[in-house]
C-alpha positions as CSV (number, residue, x, y, z in Angstrom):
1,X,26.4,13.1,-14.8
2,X,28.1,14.9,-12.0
3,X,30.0,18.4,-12.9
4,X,33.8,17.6,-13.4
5,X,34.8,20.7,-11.9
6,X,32.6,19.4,-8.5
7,X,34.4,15.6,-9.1
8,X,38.1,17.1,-9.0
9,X,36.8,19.2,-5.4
10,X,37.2,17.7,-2.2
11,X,34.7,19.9,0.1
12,X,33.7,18.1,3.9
13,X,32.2,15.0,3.7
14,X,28.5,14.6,3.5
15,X,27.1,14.8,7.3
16,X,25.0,11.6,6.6
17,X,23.9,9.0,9.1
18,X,22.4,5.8,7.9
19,X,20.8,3.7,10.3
20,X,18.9,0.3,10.0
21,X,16.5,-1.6,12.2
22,X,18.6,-4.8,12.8
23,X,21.7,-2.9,13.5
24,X,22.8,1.1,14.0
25,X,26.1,-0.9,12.3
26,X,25.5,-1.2,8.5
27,X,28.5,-3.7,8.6
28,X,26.2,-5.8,10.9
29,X,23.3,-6.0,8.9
30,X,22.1,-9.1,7.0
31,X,19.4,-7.0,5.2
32,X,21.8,-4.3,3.4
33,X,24.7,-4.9,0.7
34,X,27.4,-1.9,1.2
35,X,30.4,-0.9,-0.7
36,X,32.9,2.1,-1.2
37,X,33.2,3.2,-5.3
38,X,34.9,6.0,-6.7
39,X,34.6,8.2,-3.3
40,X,30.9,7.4,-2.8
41,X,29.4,5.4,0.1
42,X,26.5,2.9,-1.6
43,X,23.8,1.3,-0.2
44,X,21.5,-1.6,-1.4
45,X,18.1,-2.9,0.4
46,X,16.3,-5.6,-1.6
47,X,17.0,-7.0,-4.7
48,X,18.3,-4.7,-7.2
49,X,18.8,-5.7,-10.7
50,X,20.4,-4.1,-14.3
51,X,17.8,-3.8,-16.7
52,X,19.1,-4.8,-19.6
53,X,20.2,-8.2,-18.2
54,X,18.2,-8.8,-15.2
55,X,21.9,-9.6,-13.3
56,X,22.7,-8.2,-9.9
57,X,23.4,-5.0,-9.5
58,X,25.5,-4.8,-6.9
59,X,26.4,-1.9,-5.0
60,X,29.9,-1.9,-6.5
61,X,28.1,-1.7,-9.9
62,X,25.3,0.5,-8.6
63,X,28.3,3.1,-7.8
64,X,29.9,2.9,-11.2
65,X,26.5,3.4,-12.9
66,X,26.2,6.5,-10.4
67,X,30.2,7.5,-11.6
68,X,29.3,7.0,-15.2
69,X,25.1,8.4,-15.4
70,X,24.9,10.8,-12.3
71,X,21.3,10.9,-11.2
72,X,19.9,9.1,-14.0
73,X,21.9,5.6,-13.1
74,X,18.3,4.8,-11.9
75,X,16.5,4.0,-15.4
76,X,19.4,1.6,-16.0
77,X,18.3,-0.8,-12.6
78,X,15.1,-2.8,-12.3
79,X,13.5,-4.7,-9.1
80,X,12.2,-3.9,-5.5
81,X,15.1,-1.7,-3.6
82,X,15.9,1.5,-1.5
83,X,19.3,2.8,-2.3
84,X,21.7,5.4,-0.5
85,X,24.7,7.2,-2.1
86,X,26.7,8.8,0.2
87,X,28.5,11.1,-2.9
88,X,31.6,12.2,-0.4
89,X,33.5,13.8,-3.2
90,X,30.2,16.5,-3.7
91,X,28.9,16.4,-0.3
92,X,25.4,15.1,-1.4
93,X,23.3,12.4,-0.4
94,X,20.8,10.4,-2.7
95,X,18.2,8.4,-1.6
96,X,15.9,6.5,-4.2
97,X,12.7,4.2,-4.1
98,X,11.4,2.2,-6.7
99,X,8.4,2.8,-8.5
100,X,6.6,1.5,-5.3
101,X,8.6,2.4,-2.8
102,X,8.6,-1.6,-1.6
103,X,10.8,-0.9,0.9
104,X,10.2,2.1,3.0
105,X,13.2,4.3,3.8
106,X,12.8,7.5,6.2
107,X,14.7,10.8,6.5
108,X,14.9,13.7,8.6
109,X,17.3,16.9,8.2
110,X,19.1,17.8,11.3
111,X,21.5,20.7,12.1
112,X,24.1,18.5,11.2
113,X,23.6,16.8,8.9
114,X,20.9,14.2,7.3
115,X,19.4,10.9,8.9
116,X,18.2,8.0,7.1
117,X,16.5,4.9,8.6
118,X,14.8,1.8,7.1
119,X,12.5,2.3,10.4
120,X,10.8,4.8,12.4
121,X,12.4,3.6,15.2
122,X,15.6,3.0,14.2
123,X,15.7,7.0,13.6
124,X,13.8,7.5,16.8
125,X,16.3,6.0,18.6
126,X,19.3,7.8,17.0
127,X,17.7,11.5,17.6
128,X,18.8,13.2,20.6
129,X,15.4,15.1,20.9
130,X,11.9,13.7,21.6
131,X,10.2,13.2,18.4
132,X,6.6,15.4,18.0
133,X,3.5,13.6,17.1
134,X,2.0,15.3,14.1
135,X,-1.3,16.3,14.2
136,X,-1.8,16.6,10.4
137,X,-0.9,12.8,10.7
138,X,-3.3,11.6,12.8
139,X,-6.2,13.7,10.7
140,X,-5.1,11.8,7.5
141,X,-4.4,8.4,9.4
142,X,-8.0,8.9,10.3
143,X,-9.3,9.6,6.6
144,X,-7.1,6.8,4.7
145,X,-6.5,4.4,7.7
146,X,-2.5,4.7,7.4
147,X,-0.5,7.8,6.9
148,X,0.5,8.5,3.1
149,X,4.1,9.2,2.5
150,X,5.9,11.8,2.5
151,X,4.1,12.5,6.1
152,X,4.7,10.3,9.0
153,X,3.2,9.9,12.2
154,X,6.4,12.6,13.1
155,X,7.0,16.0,12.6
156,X,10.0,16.6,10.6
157,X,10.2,13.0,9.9
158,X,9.5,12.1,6.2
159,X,8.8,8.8,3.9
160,X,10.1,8.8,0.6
161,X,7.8,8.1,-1.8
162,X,7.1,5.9,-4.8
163,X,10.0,6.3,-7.6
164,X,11.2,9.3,-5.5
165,X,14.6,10.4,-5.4
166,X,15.8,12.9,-2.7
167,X,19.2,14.7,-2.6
168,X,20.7,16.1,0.3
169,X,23.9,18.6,0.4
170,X,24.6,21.5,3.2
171,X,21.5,21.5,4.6
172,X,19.3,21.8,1.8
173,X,16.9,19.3,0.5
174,X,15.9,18.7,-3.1
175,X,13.3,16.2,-4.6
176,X,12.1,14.7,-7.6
177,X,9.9,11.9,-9.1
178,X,12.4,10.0,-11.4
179,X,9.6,7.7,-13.1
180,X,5.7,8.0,-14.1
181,X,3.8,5.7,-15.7
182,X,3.2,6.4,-19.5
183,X,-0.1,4.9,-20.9
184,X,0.9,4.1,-24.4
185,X,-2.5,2.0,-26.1
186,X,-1.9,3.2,-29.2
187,X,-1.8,0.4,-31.6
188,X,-2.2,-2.7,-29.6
189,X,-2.6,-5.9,-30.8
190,X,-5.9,-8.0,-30.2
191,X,-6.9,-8.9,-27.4
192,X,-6.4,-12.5,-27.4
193,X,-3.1,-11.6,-28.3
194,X,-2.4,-9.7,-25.3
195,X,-4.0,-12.4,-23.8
196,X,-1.4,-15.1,-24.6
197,X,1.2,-11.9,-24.4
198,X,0.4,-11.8,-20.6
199,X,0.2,-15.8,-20.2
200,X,3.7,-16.2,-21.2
201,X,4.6,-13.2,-19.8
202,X,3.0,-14.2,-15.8
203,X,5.1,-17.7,-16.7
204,X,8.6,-16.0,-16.8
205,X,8.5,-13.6,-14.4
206,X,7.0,-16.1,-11.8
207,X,9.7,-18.0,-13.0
208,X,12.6,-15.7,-11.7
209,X,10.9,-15.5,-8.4
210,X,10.5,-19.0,-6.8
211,X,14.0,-20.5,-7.6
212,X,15.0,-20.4,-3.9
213,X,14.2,-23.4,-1.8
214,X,11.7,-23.1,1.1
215,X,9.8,-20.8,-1.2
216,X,6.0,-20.9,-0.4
217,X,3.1,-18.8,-1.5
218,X,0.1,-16.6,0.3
219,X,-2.8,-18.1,-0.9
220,X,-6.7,-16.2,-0.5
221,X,-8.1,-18.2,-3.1
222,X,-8.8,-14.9,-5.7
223,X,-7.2,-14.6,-8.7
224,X,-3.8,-12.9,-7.8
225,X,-2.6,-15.5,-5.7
226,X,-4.2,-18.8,-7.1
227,X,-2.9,-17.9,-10.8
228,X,0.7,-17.1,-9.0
229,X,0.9,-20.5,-6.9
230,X,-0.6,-22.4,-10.1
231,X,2.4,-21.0,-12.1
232,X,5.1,-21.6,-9.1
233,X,3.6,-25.1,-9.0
234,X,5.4,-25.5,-13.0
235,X,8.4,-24.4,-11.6
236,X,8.6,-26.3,-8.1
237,X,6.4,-29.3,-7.6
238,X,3.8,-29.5,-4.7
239,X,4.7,-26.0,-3.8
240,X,3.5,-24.4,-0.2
241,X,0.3,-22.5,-0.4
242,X,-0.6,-21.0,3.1
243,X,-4.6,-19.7,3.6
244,X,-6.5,-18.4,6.2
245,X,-9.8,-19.0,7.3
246,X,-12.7,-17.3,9.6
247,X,-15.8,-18.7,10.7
248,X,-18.0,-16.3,9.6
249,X,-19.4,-17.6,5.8
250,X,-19.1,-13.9,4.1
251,X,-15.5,-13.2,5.3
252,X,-14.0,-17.0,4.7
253,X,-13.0,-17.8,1.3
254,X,-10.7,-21.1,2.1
255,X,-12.9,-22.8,-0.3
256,X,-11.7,-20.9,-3.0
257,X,-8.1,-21.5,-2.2
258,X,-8.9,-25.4,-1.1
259,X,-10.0,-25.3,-5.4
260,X,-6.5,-23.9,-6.2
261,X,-4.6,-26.4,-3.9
262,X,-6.5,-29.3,-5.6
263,X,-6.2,-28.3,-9.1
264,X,-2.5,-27.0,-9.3
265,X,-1.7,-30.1,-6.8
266,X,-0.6,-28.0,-4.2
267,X,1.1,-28.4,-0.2
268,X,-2.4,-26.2,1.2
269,X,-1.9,-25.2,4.7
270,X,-4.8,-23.3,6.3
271,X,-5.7,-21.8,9.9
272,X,-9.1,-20.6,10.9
273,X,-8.8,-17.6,12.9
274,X,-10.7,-16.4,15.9
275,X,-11.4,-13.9,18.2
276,X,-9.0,-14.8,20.4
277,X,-6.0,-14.5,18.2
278,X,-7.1,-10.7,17.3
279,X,-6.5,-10.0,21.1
280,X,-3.2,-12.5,22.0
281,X,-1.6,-10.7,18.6
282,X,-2.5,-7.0,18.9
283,X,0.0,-6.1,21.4
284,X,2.6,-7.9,19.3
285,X,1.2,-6.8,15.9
286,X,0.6,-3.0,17.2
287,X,4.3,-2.8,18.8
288,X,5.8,-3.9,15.7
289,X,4.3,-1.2,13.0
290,X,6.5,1.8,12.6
291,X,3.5,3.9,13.0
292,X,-0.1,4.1,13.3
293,X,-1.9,1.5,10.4
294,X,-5.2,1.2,10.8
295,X,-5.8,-1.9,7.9
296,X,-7.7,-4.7,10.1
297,X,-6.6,-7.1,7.4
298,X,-2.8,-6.6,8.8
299,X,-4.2,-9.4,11.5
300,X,-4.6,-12.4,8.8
301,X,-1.8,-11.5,7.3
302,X,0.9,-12.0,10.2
303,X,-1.2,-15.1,11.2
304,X,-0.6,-16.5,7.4
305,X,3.2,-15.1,7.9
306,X,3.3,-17.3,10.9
307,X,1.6,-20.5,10.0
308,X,4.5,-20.4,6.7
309,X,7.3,-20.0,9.4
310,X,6.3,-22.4,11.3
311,X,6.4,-25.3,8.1
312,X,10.2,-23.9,7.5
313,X,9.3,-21.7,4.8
314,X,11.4,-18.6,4.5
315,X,10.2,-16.8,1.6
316,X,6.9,-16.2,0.6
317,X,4.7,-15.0,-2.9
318,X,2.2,-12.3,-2.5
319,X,0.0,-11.6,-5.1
320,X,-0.5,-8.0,-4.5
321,X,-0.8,-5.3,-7.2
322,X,-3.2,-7.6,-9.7
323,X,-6.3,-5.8,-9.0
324,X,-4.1,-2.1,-9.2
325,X,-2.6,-3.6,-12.5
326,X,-5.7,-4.7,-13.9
327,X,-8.2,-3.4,-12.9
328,X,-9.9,-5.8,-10.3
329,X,-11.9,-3.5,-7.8
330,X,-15.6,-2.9,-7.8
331,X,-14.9,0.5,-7.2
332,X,-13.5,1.3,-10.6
333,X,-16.4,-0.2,-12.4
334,X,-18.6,2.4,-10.0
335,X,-16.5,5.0,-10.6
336,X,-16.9,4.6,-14.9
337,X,-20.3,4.5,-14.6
338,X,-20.9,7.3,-12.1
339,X,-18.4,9.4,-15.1
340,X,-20.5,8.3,-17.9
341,X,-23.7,9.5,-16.2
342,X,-21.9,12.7,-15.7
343,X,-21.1,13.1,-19.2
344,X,-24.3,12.1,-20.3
345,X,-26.5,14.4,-17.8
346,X,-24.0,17.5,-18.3
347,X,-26.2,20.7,-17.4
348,X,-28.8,18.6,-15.6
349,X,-27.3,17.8,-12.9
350,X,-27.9,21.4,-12.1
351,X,-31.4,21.3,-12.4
352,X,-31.1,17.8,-10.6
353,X,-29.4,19.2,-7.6
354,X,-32.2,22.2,-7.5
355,X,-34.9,19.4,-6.9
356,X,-33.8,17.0,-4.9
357,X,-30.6,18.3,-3.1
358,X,-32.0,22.0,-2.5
359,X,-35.9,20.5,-1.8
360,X,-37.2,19.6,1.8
361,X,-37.8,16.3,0.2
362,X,-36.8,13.7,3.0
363,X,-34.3,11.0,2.5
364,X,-37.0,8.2,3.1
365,X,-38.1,6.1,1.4
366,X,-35.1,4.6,0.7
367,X,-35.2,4.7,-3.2
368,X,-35.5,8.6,-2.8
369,X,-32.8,8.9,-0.6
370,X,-30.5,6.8,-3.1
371,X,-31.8,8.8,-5.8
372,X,-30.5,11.9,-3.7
373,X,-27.1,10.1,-3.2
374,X,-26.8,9.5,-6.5
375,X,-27.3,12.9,-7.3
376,X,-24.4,14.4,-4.9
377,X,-21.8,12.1,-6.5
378,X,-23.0,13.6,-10.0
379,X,-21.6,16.6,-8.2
380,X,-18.3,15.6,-7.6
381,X,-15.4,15.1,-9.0
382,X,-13.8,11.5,-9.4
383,X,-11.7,11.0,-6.2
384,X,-14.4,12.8,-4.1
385,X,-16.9,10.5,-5.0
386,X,-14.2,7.6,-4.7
387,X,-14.2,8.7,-0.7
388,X,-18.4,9.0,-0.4
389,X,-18.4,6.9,2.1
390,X,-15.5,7.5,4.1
391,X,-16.2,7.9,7.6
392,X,-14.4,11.6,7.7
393,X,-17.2,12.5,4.7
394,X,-20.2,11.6,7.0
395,X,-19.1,13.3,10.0
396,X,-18.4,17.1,10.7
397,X,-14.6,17.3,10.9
398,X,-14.6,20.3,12.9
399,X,-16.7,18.3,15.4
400,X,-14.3,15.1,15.4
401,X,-11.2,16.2,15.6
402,X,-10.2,18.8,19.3
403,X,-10.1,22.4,18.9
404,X,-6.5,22.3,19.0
405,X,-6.2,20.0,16.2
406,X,-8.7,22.0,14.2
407,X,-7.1,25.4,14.1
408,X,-3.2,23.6,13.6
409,X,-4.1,21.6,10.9
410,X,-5.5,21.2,7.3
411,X,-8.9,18.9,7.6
412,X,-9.3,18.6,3.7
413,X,-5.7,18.2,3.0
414,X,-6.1,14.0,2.4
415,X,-8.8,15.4,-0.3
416,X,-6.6,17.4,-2.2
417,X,-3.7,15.0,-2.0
418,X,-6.1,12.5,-3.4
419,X,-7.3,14.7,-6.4
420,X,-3.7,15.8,-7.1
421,X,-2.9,12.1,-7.8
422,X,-5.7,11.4,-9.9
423,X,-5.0,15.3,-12.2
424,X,-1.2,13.8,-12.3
425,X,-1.5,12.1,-15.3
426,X,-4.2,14.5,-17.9
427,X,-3.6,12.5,-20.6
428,X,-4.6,8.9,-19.4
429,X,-7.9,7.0,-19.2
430,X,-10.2,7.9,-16.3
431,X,-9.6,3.8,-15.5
432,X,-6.2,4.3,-15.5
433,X,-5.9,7.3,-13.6
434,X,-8.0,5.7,-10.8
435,X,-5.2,2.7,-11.3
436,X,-2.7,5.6,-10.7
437,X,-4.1,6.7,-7.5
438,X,-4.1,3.6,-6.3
439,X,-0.8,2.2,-6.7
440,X,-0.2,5.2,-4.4
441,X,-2.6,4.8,-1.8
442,X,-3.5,1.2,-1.7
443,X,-0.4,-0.2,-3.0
444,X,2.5,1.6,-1.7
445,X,0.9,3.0,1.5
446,X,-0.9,0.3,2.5
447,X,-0.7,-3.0,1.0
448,X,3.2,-3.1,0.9
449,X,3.4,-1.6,4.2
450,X,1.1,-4.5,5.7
451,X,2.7,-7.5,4.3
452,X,6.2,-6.5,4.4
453,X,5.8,-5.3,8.1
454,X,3.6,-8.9,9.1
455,X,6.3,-11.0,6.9
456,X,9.2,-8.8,8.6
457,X,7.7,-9.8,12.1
458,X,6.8,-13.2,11.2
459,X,10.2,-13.6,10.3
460,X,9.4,-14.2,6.6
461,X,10.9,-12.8,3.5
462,X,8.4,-11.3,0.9
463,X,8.7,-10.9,-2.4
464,X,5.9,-8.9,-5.7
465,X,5.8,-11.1,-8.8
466,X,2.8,-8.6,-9.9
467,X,4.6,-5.3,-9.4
468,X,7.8,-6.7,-11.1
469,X,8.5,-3.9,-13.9
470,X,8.1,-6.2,-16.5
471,X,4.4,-6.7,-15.8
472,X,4.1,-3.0,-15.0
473,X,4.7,-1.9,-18.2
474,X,3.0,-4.6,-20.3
475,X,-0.1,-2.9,-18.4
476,X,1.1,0.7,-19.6
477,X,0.0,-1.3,-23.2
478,X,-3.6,-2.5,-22.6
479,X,-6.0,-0.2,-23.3
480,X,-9.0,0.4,-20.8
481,X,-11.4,-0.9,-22.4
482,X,-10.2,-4.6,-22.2
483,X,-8.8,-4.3,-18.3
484,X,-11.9,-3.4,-17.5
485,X,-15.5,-4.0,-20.0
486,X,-19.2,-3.3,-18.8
487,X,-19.6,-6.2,-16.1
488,X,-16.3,-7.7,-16.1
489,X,-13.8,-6.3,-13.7
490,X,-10.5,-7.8,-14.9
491,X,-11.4,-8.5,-18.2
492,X,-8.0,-9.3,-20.1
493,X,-6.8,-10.9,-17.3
494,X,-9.2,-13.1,-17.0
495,X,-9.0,-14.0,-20.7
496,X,-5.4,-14.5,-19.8
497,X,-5.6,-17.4,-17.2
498,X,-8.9,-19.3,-19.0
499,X,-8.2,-22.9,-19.4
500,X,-5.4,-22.6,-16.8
501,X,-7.9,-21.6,-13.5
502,X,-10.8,-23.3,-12.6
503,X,-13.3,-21.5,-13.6
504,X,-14.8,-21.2,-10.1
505,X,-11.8,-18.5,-9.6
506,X,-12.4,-17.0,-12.3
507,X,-15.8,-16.0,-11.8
508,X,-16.0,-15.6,-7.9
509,X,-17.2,-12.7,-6.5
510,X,-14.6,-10.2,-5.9
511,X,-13.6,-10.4,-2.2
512,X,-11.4,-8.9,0.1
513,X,-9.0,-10.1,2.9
514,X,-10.7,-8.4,5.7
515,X,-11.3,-9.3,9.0
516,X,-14.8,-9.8,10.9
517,X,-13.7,-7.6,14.3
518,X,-17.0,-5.4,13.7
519,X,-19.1,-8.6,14.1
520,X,-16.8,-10.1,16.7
521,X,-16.9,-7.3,19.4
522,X,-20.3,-7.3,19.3
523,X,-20.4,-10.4,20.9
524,X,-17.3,-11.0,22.6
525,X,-16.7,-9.3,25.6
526,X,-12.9,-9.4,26.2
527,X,-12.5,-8.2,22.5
528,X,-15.2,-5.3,23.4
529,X,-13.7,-4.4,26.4
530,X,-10.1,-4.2,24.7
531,X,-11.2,-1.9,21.8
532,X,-13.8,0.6,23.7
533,X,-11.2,1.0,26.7
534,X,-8.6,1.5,23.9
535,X,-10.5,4.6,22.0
536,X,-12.0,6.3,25.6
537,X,-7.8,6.3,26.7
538,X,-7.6,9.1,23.2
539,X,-9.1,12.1,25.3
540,X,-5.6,12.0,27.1
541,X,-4.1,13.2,23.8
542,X,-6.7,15.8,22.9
543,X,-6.6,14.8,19.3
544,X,-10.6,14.4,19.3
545,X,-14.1,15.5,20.6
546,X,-15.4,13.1,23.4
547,X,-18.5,13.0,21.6
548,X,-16.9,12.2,18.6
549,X,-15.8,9.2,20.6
550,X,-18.7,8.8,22.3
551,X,-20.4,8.2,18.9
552,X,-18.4,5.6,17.3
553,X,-19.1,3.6,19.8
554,X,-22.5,3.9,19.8
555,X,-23.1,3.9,15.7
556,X,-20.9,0.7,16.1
557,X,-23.6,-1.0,18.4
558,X,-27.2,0.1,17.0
559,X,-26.0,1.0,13.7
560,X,-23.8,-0.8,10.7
561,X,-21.7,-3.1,12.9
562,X,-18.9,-4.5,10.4
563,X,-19.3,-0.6,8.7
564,X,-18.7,1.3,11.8
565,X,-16.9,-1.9,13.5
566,X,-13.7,-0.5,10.9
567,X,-13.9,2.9,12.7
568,X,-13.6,1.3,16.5
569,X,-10.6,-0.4,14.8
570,X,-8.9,2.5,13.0
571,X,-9.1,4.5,16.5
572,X,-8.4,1.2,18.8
573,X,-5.2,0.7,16.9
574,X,-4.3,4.5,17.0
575,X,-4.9,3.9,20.7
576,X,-2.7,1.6,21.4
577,X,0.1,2.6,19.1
578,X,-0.1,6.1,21.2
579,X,-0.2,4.6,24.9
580,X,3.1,2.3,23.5
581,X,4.8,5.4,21.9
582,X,4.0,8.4,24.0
């Protein structure tokens, strides 16, 4: 609660300036609610709600809670928001995310004062001088395909984070996390109980998110968003369900989704993508990002925006945050079993490492080689052996990256950054600190940033049944063991929706919403020609080693092509985002 002594002061205003990418008028926005309360300027993005009702909280109310709770009006709101409190009685300014940081908001101190943006460019725009391109940026753009917050492509420029609140007052900037997950397991009730627990559970909250009309949902045909458009379809009849196809058999998974639409008796919409659309959207698609994102899937995504525009539907379901939740990603189930062998093998991993890793045995044949690899994640520490295969962990950094980025810059800070996530939380689950790291880096980073930014373009409002706090903390409950058992990824969950999916979801092959541009520029010219021309214009910037270049190009054409097709289009897009900003 603020000091009384401050409240009865009336120092100079808080030099704030709040700007928004519709409009540098907050009065002219249609995306942000604004009010004046008790001497403080409040402002609202998203859909805030009080958490003991689930009413709106609107930002008259949001500025009594503030009057009446100080700092910690936050654990009394639930939803998807960014908020600003322009306190003008104290002279400080508060800026909060939610636990995910759904919608981004971006700051940078000045002389003056303190700007905030709900875009890059919106604060680009307002700065009188030129904004510098940070190099630390582009080095962890390069290792995690985006650029984590707080960082941003700018120096000086910041992204708050997940459940971050930031306060501002003469110049001096303070920061705290105001929410971390608690894993509490301790005694749960059976599993078939949380089973029916989360049934009911999925039911209501769906519920509260499809009562709009023209409400439609994204549907890949996996769990996530099959299970959500089954349960809007008991809410809404013949509900919208938009898909997206590709003609190559590994990457197209519209059969799945064509099950979903004929089970739950769903409106299924579906466009197969091509080559062509990759190269008529990138421009478009590109331009639009605040900064650099290298996530190919970003492509699909606005495609399956568009294709809901264009049937008059204004609001779409995403089923993002499932696998995060619950544990759906191979990668975790590698990860256990990589930790149990570590456990197990203890002090002979030492003796393991003297053999094979310090031995001039070659790498060939290939079961030596795997026996080696094998070894060298032994060695590592979760996270690090999470990133194996990242491109930056196969290269030499010093020799990718130009000698004036290696001597300004930390290479390895994306590795620390990764293992302080995953130390965060000591007292959780190795599964569940792995979920933890990920709600960062895939959720909040990436996943959020990609479909609100393709939905945003498309013109289409997006909204997170699966990150809706209510489902977030039944998680907290379930112990690891049952997200996640020996050969099941998404155990519970799964146990959850039996009887209510067709079993064909349930037990498909976990897939991802990728796109085939690795396979496609090998043999389509106008595609090749766009991203090779794209990465050779980089030596301008003298961000990387031309041989560095040199070599992605060629691994993509005699070696992995889908593998190293991912690096032509993490640099392609960096490319072009550059030549359009600088």
């Amino acid at each position: 609660m603020p000091d009384s002594a401050e409240l009865a002061t009336e120092p100079a205003k808080a030099a704030v300036q709040v700007l928004t990418s519709d409009s540098n008028d907050l009065n002219a926005s249609n995306q942000w609610q604004r009010a004046s309360v008790h001497g403080c300027e409040v402002y609202c993005y998203g859909e805030v709600l009080q958490k003991e009702c689930r009413g709106e909280a609107s930002p008259g109310l949001i500025g009594q809670l503030y009057r009446d709770l100080g700092d910690q009006f936050v654990h009394a709101l639930t939803g998807h928001y960014a908020l600003i409190i322009d306190d003008q009685r104290s002279g400080r300014c508060h800026i909060f995310a939610d636990r995910f940081a759904t919608h981004r908001l971006y700051y940078r101190p000045v002389s003056c004062g303190l700007i905030v943006a709900d875009s890059l460019q919106a604060l680009r725009d307002a700065v009188t001088e030129p904004l510098t391109l940070s190099r630390q940026a582009v080095v962890n753009y390069l290792y995690h395909h985006m650029i984590p917050s707080p960082r941003t492509v700018y120096e000086g420029v910041y992204c708050l984070e997940p459940a971050q609140h930031v306060s501002w007052r003469q110049g001096a900037l303070s920061s705290e996390i105001w929410w971390q997950p608690a894993f509490d397991q301790q005694g749960s009730p059976s599993e078939q109980e949380l089973a029916d627990e989360l049934f009911v559970l999925m039911q209501d909250v769906v519920a509260d998110y499809c009562t709009k009309d023209r409400t439609g949902c994204f549907l890949s045909g996996g769990l996530d968003s099959s299970s959500l458009a089954g349960l809007v379809a008991q809410s809404k009849p013949n509900p919208d369900v938009f898909s997206i196809g590709f003609p190559i058999a590994r990457y197209d998974e519209i059969d799945y989704a064509r099950t979903a639409v004929q089970h739950f008796g769903l409106n299924g919409h579906e466009y197969c993508m091509t080559p062509e659309d990759v190269i008529a959207a990138l421009p478009q698609v590109v331009g639009s990002m605040d900064q650099p994102f290298g996530n190919s899937s970003v492509i699909p995504t606005y495609f399956c925006a568009q294709l809901a525009r264009s049937q008059g539907v204004n609001r779409l379901i995403a089923g993002d945050g499932g696998d995060e939740l619950f544990a759906g990603n191979q990668r975790y189930a590698t990860q256990l079993q990589l930790d149990r062998w570590r456990q197990r093998l203890g002090p002979l991993i030492g003796m393991l490492d003297l053999t094979l890793l310090r031995s001039p045995l070659p790498d060939s044949p290939a079961l030596l080689g795997k026996a080696k690899s094998f070894v060298r994640q032994l060695k590592m520490t979760v996270p690090q052996s999470v990133q194996y295969y990242n491109f930056l962990n196969l290269l030499d950094r010093k020799a990718t990256f130009s000698t004036s980025v290696v001597q300004g810059v930390d290479l390895f800070e994306p590795d620390r950054q990764c293992q302080q996530l995953y130390d965060a939380l000591p007292e959780a689950s190795p599964l569940d600190r792995l979920l933890y790291l990920d709600w960062k880096h895939t959720l909040a980073d990436n996943d959020l940033v990609k479909v609100n930014s393709m939905c945003r373009l498309a013109g289409v409002e997006v909204v997170y049944p699966m990150l809706d706090d209510r489902l977030v903390d039944f998680s907290l409950r379930v112990p690891a063991g049952i997200k996640l058992t020996r050969g099941n990824l998404r155990h519970l969950y799964k146990r959850a929706m039996d009887g209510f999916l067709p079993d064909k979801i349930i037990h498909k092959t976990k897939h991802g919403f990728g796109l085939p541009f690795g396979l496609w520029i090998k043999d389509q010219p106008q595609l090749q020609k766009l991203a090779y021309e794209a990465i050779d214009s980089l030596q301008r910037f003298d961000l990387f080693e031309k041989t560095f270049i040199d070599d992605a190009i060629y691994r993509h054409q005699h070696g992995h092509a889908s593998y190293y097709g991912e690096l032509v289009w993490v640099l392609m897009v960096l490319a072009l985002w550059l030549d359009r900003n600088y």
